[in-house]
C-alpha positions in Angstrom: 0.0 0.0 0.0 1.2 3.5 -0.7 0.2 6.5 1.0 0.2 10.0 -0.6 0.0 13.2 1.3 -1.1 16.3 0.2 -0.6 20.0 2.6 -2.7 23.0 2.3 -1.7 26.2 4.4 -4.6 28.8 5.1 -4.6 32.1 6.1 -7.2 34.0 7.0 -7.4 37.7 8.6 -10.7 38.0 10.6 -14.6 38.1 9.7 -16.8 36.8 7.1 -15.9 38.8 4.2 -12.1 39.3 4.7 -9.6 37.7 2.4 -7.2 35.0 2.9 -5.2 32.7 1.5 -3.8 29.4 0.4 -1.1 27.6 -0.7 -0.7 23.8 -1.9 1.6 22.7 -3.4 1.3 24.9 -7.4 -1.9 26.2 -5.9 -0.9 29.7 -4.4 -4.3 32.1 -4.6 -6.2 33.9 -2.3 -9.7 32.9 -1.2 -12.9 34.4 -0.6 -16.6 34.2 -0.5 -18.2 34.4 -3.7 -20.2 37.4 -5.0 -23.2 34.7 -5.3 -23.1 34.1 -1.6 -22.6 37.8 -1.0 -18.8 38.0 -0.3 -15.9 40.3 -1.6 -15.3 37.5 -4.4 -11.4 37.9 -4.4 -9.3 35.1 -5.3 -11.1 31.5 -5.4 -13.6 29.9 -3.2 -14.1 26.5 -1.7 -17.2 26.4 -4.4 -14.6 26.6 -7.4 -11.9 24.3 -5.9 -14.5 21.7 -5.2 -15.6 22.1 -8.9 -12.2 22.6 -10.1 -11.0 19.0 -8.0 -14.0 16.7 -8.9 -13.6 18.4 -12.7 -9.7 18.3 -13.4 -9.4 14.3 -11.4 -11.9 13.3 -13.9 -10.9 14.7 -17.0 -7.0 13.4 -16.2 -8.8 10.0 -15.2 -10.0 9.6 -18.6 -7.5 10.7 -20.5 -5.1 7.9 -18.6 -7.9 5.4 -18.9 -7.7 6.4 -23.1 -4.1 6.0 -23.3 -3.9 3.0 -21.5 -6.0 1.2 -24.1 -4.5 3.4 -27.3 -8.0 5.3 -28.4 -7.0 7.4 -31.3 -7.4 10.7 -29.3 -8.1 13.8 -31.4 -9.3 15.7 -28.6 -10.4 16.2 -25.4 -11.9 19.2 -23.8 -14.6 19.4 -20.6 -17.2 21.9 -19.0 -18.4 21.4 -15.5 -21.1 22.9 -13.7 -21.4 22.8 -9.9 -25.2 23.0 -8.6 -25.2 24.4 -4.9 -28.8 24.8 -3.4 -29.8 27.0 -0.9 -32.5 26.2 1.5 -33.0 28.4 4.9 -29.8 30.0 4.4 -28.1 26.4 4.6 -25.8 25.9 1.8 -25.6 22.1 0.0 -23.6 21.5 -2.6 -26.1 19.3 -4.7 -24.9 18.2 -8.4 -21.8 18.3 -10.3 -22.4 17.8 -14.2 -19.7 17.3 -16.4 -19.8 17.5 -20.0 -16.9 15.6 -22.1 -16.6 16.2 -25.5 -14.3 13.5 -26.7 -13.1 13.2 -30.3 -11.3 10.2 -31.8 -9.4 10.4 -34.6 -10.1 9.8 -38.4 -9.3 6.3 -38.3 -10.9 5.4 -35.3 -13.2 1.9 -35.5 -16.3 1.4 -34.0 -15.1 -0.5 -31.7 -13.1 2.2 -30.8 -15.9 4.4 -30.0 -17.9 1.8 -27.8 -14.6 1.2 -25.7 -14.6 5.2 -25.6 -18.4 5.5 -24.7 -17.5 2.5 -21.9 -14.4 5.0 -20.7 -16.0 8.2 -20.2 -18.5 6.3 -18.3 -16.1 4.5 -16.2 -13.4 7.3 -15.5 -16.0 9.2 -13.2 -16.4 6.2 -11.1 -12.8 5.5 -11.2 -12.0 9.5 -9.6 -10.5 9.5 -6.7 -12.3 12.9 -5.9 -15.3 11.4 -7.1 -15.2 8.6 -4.5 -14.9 10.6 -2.4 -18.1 13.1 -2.4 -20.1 10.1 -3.6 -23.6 9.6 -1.9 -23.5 13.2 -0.9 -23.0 15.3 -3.9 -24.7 13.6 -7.6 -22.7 13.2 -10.2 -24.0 13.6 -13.4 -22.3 13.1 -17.2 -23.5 14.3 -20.1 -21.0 13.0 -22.8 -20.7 14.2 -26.6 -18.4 11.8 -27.9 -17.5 11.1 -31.6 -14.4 10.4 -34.8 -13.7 13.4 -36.3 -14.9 14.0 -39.9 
């Protein structure tokens, strides 16, 4: 068994709608509320960086999972949006959606694009990130995947 640690250092000044900071490894940004939840919006949020960590482990998750079986990759690109619902000033962090769009190359097979449809299925349950929010935050994909033309 391996064991990998990651460090985050915060700093934050005071009250509600101060600004801090954090640092992680390349991450090095300040943080704020959002604008949405009525903060000073400066820097990043926990909002984003959940977004941003569920997003980026599963786009990297499938694009090792396509490599690893040698998909003719054209191109990969992704959108993600975050669903946070608030109900008597409680705040839950409801949905994430991703949308792949996935292109294989000219000379990709059909049999080619079912292993890829299997893939983009399978890479969200293989997330570490998505493990670990599952049963409290849905996770939803809606995939666009194709050859080029």
């Amino acid at each position: 068994m391996a064991l990998h640690q990651f460090t985050l250092n915060a700093s934050w000044p005071g009250g509600r709608n101060e600004v801090g900071h954090i640092q992680a490894g390349n991450l090095n940004t300040q943080i704020s509320i959002p604008p949405e939840m009525d903060g000073p919006g400066i820097g990043t949020n926990p909002d984003e960086m959940l977004l941003g960590a569920a997003a980026t482990c599963y786009l990297i998750t499938m694009a090792a999972m396509i490599e690893r079986v040698n998909l003719p990759l054209e191109h990969i690109e992704l959108s993600s949006l975050g669903d946070v619902d608030v109900t008597n000033g409680i705040f839950t962090y409801k949905r994430i959606t991703h949308r792949p769009v996935v292109i294989l190359k000219k000379e990709a097979t059909a049999q080619h694009l079912q292993r890829l449809e299997d893939i983009v299925k399978q890479a969200e349950s293989s997330c570490m990130i998505s493990r670990a929010i599952k049963g409290n935050v849905e996770l939803v994909l809606e995939e666009d995947i194709s050859v080029a033309k």
